[in-house]
N, C-alpha and C positions, 0 to 999 in steps of 0.2 A: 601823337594822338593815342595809339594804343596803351601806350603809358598809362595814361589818364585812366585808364576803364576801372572801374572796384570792383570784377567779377565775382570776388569773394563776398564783400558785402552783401553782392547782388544773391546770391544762393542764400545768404544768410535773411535775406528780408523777403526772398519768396518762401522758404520756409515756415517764415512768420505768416503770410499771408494764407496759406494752407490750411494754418488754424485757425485762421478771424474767418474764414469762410463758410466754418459753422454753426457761428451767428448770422449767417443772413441764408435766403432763400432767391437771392437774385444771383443769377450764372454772370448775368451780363454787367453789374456794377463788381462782381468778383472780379473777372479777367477783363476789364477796364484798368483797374487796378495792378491786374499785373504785368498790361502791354506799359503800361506808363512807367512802373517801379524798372521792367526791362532797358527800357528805353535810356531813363536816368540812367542808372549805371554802366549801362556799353556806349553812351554817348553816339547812340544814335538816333537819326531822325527819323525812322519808320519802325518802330513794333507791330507786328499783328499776329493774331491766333486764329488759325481755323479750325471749327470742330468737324468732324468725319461724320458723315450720315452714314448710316450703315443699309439702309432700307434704298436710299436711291445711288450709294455711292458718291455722292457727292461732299466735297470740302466748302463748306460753309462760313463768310469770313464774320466770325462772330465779337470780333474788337481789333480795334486798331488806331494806334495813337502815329500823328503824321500824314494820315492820307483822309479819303473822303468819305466823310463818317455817314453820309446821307446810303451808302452801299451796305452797310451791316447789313449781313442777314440778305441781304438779295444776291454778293457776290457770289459765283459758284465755280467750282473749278472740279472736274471728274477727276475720279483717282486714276493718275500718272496722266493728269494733264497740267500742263507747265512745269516749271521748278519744284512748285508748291506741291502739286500734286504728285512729281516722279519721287518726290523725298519719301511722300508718305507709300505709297505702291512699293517701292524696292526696300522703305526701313533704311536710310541711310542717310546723312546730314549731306547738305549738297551745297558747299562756298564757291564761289564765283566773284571774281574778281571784275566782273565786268558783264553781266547778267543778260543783257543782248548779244553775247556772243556763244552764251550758252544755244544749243540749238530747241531744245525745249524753252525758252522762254515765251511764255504768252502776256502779252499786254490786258489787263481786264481795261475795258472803256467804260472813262469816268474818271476810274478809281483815283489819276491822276498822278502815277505813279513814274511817269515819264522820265525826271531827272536824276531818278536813284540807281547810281549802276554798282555798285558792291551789295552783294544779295549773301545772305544766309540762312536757309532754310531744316530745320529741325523738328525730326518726328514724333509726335507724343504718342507713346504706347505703352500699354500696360499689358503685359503676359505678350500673347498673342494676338489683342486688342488692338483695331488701330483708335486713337481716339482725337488726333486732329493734327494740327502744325505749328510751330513758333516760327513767326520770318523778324526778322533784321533785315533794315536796307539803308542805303546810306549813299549823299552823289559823289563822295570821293571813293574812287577808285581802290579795290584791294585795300578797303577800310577793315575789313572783318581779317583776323588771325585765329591760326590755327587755337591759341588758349580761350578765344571767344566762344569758339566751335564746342572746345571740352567744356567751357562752362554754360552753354547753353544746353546742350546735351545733359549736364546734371541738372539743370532749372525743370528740362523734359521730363526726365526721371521723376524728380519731387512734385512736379505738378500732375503727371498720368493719372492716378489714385482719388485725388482731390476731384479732376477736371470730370474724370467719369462719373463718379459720384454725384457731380454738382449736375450734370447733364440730368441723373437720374431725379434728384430734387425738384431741379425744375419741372421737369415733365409732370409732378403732383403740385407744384406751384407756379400754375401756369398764370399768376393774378395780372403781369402785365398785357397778358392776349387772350383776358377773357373775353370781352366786351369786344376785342375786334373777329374774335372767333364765332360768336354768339353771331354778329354782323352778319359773315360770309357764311355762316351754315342755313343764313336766312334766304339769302341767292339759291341752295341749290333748290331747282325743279327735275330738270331730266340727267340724268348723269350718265354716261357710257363706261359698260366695262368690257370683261371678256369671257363667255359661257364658260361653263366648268360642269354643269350638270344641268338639263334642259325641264323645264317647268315654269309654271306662273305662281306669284303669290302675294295676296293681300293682307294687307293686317299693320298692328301697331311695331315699329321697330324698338328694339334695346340695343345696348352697345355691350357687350361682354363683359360682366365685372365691375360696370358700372351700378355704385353705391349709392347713386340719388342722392338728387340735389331733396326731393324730400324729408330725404332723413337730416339733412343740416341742423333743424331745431329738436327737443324734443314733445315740443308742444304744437304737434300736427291734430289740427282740427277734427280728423278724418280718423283720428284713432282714441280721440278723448284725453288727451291728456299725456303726462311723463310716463316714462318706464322706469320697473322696476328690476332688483335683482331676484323678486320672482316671475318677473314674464321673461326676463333673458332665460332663466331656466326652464319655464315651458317652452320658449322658443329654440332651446338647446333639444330638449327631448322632442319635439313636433319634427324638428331636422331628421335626428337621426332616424325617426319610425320612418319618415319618407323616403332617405335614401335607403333604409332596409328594403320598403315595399318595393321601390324601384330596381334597388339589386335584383331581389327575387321576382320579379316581371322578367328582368333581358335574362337572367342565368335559363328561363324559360325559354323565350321567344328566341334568342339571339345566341345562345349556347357558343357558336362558334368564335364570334369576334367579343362576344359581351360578358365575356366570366370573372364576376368580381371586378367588373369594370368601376362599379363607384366602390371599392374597398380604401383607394387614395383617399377620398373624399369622410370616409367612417372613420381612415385611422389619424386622420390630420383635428376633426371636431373631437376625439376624444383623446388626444393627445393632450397632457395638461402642462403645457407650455402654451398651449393654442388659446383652447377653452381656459383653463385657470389663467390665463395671463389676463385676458378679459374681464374674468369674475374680477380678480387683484384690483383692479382698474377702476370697478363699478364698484368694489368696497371701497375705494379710495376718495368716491364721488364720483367719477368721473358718468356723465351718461351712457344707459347700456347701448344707444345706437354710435355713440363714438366710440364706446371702447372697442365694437367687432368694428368698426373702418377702421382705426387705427392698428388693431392688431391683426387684421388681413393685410393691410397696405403694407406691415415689418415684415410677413411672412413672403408677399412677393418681388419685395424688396430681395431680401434673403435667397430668395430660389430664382430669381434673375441672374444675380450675380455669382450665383454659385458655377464652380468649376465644376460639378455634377451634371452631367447632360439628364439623365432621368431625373434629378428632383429641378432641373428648370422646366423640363416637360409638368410640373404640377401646379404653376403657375395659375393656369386655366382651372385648373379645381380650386385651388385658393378662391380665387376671382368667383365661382359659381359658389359656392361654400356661406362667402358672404353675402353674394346676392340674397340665397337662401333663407339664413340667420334673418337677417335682415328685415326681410319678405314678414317672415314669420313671428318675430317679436313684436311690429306692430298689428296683430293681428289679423292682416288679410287672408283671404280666400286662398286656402293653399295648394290653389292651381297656379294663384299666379307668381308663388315660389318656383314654381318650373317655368319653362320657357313657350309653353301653350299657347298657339296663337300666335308667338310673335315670327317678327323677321328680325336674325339677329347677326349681328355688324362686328366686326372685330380684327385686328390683325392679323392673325396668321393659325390655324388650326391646325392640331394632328388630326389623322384617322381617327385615333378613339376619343377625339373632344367628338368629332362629328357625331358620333355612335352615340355620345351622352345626350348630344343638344337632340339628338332621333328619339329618343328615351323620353327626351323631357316636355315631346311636344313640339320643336319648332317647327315653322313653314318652312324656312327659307334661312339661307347663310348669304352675308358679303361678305368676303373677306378686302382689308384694304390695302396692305403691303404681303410682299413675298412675291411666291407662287404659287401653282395648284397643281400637286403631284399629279400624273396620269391616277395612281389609284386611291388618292384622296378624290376625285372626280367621279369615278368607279362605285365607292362606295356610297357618294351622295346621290350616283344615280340607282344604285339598290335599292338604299332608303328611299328614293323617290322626295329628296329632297334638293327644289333649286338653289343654284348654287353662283356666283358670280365674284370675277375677282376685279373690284375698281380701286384702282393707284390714287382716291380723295381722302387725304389725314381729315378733311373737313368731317369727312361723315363719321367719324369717333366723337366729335361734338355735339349731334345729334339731341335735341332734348328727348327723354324717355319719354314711348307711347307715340312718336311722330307717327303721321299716317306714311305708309310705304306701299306701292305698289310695284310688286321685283317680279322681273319678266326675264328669266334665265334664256330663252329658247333666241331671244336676241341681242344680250348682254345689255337689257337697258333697266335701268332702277326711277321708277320717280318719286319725290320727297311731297307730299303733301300734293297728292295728284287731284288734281281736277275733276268736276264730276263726271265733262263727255268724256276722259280718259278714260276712268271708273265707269261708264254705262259700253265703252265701247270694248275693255276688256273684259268685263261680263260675258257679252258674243264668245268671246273666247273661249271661257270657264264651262259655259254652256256644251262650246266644240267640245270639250276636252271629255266632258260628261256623256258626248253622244260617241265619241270613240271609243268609251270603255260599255256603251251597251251594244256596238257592234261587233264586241270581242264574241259575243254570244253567238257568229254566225262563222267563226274558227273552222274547219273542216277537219277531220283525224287525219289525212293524207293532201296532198300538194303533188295539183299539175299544171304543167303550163297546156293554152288551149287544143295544143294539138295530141296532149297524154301522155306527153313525157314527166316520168314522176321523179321530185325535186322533193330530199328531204331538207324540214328545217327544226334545228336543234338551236337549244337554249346554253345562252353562258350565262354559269352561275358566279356570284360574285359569294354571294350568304346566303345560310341556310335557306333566311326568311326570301328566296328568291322561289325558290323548288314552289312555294303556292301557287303563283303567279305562271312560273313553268308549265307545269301540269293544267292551270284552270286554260291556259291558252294552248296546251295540246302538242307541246311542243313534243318531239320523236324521242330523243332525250339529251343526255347533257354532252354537247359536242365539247365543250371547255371550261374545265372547273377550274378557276383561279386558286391556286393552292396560296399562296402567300397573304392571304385577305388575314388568316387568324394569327398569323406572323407578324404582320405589319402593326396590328392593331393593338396585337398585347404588348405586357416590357419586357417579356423573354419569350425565348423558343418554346413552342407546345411542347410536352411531351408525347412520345412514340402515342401512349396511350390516348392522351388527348385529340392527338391528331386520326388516331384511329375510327374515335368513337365519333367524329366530325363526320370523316369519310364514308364512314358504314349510316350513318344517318340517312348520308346525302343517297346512297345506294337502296337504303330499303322505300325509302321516298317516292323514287325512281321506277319502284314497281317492275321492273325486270327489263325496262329500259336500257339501251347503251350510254355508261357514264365514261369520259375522257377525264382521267385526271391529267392537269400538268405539274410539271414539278416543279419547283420553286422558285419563281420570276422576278429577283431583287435586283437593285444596282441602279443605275443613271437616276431616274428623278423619283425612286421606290427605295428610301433606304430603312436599317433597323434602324429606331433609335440607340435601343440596347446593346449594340453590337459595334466595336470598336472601327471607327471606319477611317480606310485610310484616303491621306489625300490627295485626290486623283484629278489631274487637269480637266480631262474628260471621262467626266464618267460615264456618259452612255456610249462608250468607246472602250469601259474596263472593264472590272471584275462583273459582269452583271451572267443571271440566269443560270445556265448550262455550268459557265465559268465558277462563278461563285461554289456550287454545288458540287462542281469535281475538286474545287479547293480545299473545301470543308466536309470530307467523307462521311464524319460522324453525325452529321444533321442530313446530309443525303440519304444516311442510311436509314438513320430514326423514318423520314418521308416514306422512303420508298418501301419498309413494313410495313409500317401502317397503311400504304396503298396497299400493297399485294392481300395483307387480313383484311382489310376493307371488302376487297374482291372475292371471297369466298363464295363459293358457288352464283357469282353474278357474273353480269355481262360487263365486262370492265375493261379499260385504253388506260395505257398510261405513255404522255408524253414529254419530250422534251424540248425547254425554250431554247430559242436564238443559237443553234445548230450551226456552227459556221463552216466543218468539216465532217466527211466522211469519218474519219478519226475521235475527233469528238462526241459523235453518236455511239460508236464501237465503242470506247471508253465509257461512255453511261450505260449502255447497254450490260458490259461486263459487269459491272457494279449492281445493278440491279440483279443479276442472275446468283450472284456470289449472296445476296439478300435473299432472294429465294430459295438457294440450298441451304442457308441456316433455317430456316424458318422451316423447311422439310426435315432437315438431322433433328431439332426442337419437334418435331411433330404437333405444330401447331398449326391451325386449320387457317388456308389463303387460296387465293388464285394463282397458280402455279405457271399458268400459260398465259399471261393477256397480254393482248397485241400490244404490240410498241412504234412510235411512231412518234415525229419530228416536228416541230413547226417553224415552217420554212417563212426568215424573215429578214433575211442576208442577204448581198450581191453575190457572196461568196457559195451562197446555197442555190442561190439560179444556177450558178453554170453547173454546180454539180446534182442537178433534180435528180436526173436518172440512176447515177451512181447510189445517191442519198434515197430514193426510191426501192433500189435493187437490195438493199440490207436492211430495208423497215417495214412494219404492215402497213403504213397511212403515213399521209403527207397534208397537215392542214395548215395552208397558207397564213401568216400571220400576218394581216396588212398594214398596220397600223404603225410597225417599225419596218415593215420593207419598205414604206415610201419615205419616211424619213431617213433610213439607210440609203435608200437606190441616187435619193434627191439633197441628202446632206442638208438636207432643212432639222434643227430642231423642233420638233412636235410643240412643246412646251414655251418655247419662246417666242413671245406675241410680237416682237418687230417684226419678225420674219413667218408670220404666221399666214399669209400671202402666198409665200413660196409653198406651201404643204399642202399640192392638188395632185388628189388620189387619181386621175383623169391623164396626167402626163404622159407623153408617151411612150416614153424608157418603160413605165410602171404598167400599164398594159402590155406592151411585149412582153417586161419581162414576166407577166402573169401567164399568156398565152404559150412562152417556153416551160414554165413548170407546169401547166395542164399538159400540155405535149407528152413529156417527160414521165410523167407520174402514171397517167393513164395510162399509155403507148406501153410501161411495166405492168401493169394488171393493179397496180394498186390504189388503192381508195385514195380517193382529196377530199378534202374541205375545205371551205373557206371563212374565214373570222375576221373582226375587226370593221372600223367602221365603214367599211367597201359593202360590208357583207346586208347590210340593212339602206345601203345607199340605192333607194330603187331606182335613180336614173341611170344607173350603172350594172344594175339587175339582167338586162337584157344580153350584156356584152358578157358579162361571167353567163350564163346558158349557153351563149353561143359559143365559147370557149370550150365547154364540156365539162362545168361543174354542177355537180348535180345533188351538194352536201352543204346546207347552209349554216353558220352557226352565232345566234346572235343575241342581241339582249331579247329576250321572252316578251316582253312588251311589246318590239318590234314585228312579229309575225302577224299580226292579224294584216299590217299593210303589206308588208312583202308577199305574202300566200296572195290576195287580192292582184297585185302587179304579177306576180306569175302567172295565174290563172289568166290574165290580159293576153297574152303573147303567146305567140308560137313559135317551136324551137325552130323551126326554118329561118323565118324572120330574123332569129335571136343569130344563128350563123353568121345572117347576108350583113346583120348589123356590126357585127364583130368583126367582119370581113374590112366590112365601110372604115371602122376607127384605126382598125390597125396599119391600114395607108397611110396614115393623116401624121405628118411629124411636127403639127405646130399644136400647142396649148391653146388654141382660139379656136381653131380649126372642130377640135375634137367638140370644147365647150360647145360652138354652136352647131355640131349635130348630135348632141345628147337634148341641149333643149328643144331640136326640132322634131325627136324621138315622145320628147312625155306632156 
């Protein structure tokens, strides 16, 4: 039998098919065509291809000649689950001679694939790419040979490039699932997802980048007629004055995270590959609203697949760019070139797309695949923008202008809500409006009822936070995230940059006590810009503290620019994720050796400010005292000790269940480092979201912390829940949970506490 097989033909007629591929726009009459031409010439009875999802990990059986065609597209197999899937997980071709003996063999039901036991499965990958599978099967036994193997392997090879490609085609010519996409996007009503930044918001939704189906003609009613190649050019120059004005709005307002944030955006429309590619087009005939869809769609084409990590991050400005153009060629209102008003929908954001769509007006973000970094989170809650992340490709279908009402504070979105929905979140909008005229009765100092006085300080995320700080009276800044104008830009601040951030944020502050920390990267916080290596776990690697003794000379840049920041102010500066005694003594040194340059330079800084730790380790509980005894201050970092203490990921919504700040490992181990810290004479604080969690308010008092530090919007209820309680009670209560060794137990007497 093996005799028989034309392996070589067969390479030579996939070949072929490579190129007839670029005459059509269908994935799936493509690789029909090349389970079958496979199949002919290995003389076998089952071919199939799976494509690789990359958004859910899943192997998706997308053709197959021999088995149960009615399964396309519903079959699924996780990566390194069965054959199919350990080939592609490991990258290695996996023959078997008899396929139910392999121990990964999974049966899919249905598929009907029962009597084939000689199995050959083959990875399709391009670069580093995974991009799906070839199987062979066949029911005689040790039918496949080692030379099937190498020639499948090269069919892999020659299809990778193609199959990626065609994957990407389709997703713009999705003509066979419009009309059932259309269908099911008409189903949803209430969708669930999962908080990322807490807030409500109403209004019409858009889908990021989406071109509009209105533009399909160019004879829209609503704008009078065809376009010209002189409105493409007022609609070229209206662009660029708005992203100027815009620039110069956040280079104002947002100095920190926002400098020359739309510069992408200026030098991509006046690039004349961009723009002339366009004009070319519309000299050509072609109409001006297809020639920007069609020469935005090459450019993110182009920057998808690019091997550049920074020009794929410009995707997203592409996408806004031609909204833009767009918007504005048929002459609308050019608010509604910005994202004003809406709720807008899209796969996956960086920090500075957030920052843009902040800029441009939006209410509200969904994102539909990925995740949500803790400080993409962060910054949507600075902006005060809700934020929610739901796992439905349906809602990319969305038609433009859908009514949306997004309710972040509970992860639930509804499409086309209802009136009582709409009059009963009203109630809400209302609350939301009598909370912020209660802010007006803030107090300058905080005590609990019996006069124990409790400060509460504000963590700033951006600049535009210090308003807010100050109008609610916060003591001052317990926690300056330093990595916010890091994260956000495409390179490292400079010393000076970062300087002039800091000294802002100080004179703002008004003679307040500022807590810088130093530079907080690594697990689900990465640079883009920054080569990153790759690490199994990373909220386990180079992250924080680590990072920054790695990288002396960005530690150094930081820690100038703190210490000149600090000139004659009141000023902390600390360090994250602290795991030893050792580690602190090492940043400590570092920063001092920074200090005496800056003193030999005779250049004016704070020469003395406190230094201090944030304690957010297991490995830092047992050592409080120690870690106490060689720093000015110890502020609890809660938000990764309970993740650390509890081995729950934060970020991972399966397990987002297990991550209760309440457990009772996490209260001891809080009431060992109050012990600890205090017991040395030194200051504590506490951060994180424990720190504004008021059912939990009572037990940290009783504990003996008396330094709160939290988002500035949060103080008007926390002061209010102090002021309730006396530190007696607040003891006997602390006394009460720290008995308590079950999770149920604690739960219901915090709820029988508020």
């Amino acid at each position: 039998m093996p005799q028989d097989k034309d392996n070589v033909d067969l390479i030579c007629s996939i070949g072929e098919l490579a190129g007839l591929f670029e005459k059509t726009t269908s994935l799936s009459d493509f690789l029909e065509r090349v389970v079958k031409t496979i199949a002919y010439h290995m003389r076998a009875a089952v071919c199939s291809v799976y494509l690789y999802e990359e958004a859910t990990k899943e192997l998706i059986l997308s053709a197959n000649q021999g088995l149960n065609k009615t399964l396309l597209g519903k079959a699924r197999l996780r990566l390194g689950e069965g054959i199919t899937g350990k080939a592609l997980d490991e990258l290695r071709a996996i023959r078997e001679a008899n396929a139910t003996e392999n121990p990964n063999f999974k049966l899919i039901n249905g598929l009907d694939e029962e009597e084939f036991k000689a199995f050959l499965a083959v990875p399709i990958v391009r670069g580093l790419s995974r991009v799906g599978v070839i199987v062979v099967q066949d029911p005689v036994p040790e039918y496949f040979t080692e030379n099937d193997e190498k020639a499948l392997r090269a069919i892999a090879a020659q299809l990778a490039s193609t199959v990626e490609n065609a994957k990407l085609l389709l997703a713009l010519h999705p003509a066979e699932a419009i009309q059932t996409e259309k269908e099911k996007t008409a189903e949803l009503s209430l969708v669930k997802g999962m908080r990322a930044s807490g807030g409500i918001a109403s209004g019409p939704g858009t889908v990021i980048g989406h071109l509009g189906e209105e533009y399909d003609t160019e004879s829209d009613t609503e704008t009078g007629g065809n376009f010209t190649r002189d409105d493409f050019d007022r609609a070229v120059r209206q662009t660029e004055e708005q992203l100027e004005a815009l620039q110069s709005k956040m280079d104002e307002r947002m100095a920190d995270v926002a400098s020359l944030i739309f510069s992408a955006h200026l030098l991509i429309l006046k690039d004349v590959q961009f723009s002339g590619e366009m004009i070319r087009r519309i000299d050509e005939g072609v109409p001006p609203a297809k020639a920007i869809k069609e020469v935005v769609q090459h450019y993110v084409n182009l920057f998808e697949q690019s091997s550049n990590a920074m020009l794929r991050e410009k995707v997203h400005d592409v996408r806004d760019l031609g909204h833009r153009l767009l918007h504005n060629l048929t002459n609308r209102d050019a608010e509604v070139a910005d994202y004003r008003g809406q709720i807008v929908v899209c796969p996956t954001l960086l920090p500075s797309d957030i920052v843009k769509l902040s800029a441009q007006g939006a209410l509200g973000l969904i994102l539909t695949s990925g995740g949500v970094t803790s400080h993409a989170a962060i910054l949507a809650r600075s902006l005060q923008l809700p934020m929610i992340l739901i796992k439905e490709e349906r809602l990319l279908k969305l038609k433009e202008g859908t009514p949306l009402l997004l309710d972040a504070d509970q992860g639930n979105l509804f499409v086309n809500p209802a009136e009582d929905i709409q009059k009963n979140y009203e109630a809400l909008f209302e609350s939301a409006r009598e909370a912020e005229r209660a802010e007006k009765k803030v107090s300058e100092t905080t005590h609990t009822a019996d006069g124990v006085r409790v400060h509460l300080m504000a963590n700033i995320n951006l600049l535009s936070d210090l308003k807010v700080a100050r109008r609610l009276k916060a003591e001052g800044v317990g926690l300056y995230r330093s990595e916010m104008p890091f994260i956000v830009r495409n390179d490292f601040p400079s010393e000076e940059e970062q300087y002039r951030i800091y000294r802002r944020l100080v004179e703002e502050m008004e003679g307040r006590e500022v807590t810088f920390r130093t530079l907080d990267i690594g697990g689900d916080k990465m640079l883009s810009y920054f080569p990153r290596t790759s690490e199994a776990n990373p909220f386990l690697g180079l992250r924080a503290i680590r990072f920054s003794l790695r990288h002396r000379d960005v530690f150094c840049q930081q820690l100038r620019a703190m210490l000149r920041a600090g000139a004659d102010a009141n000023t902390r500066i600390m360090f994250p994720l602290v795991s030893s005694v050792d580690d602190f003594i090492e940043a400590r040194e570092v920063l001092q050796e920074c200090e005496a340059l800056l003193t030999s330079a005779g250049i004016l800084h704070n020469p003395t400010p406190k230094i201090g730790l944030m304690l957010e380790l297991p490995s830092a509980v047992e050592l409080a005292e120690d870690l106490a005894n060689e720093s000015d201050f110890v502020c609890i970092g809660t938000n990764d000790l309970v993740q650390y203490t509890l081995a729950v990921d934060r970020t991972n919504e399966e397990i987002a269940n297990l991550y209760v700040p309440y457990h009772p490992a996490v209260l001891r181990a809080l009431k060992r480092v109050a012990d600890a810290v205090l017991g040395s004479g030194k200051e504590l604080s506490i951060c994180g979201e424990i720190a504004s969690d008021v059912r939990l308010t009572p037990f940290l008092l009783g504990i003996g912390i008396r330094t709160f530090s939290l988002d500035a919007r949060g103080i008007p209820v926390l002061q209010r829940r102090i002021n309730e309680v006396s530190n007696v009670s607040c003891e006997a209560m602390a006394g009460r949970l720290l008995k308590l060794g079950r999770i149920r137990e604690i739960e219901a007497a915090l709820n029988d506490s508020n």
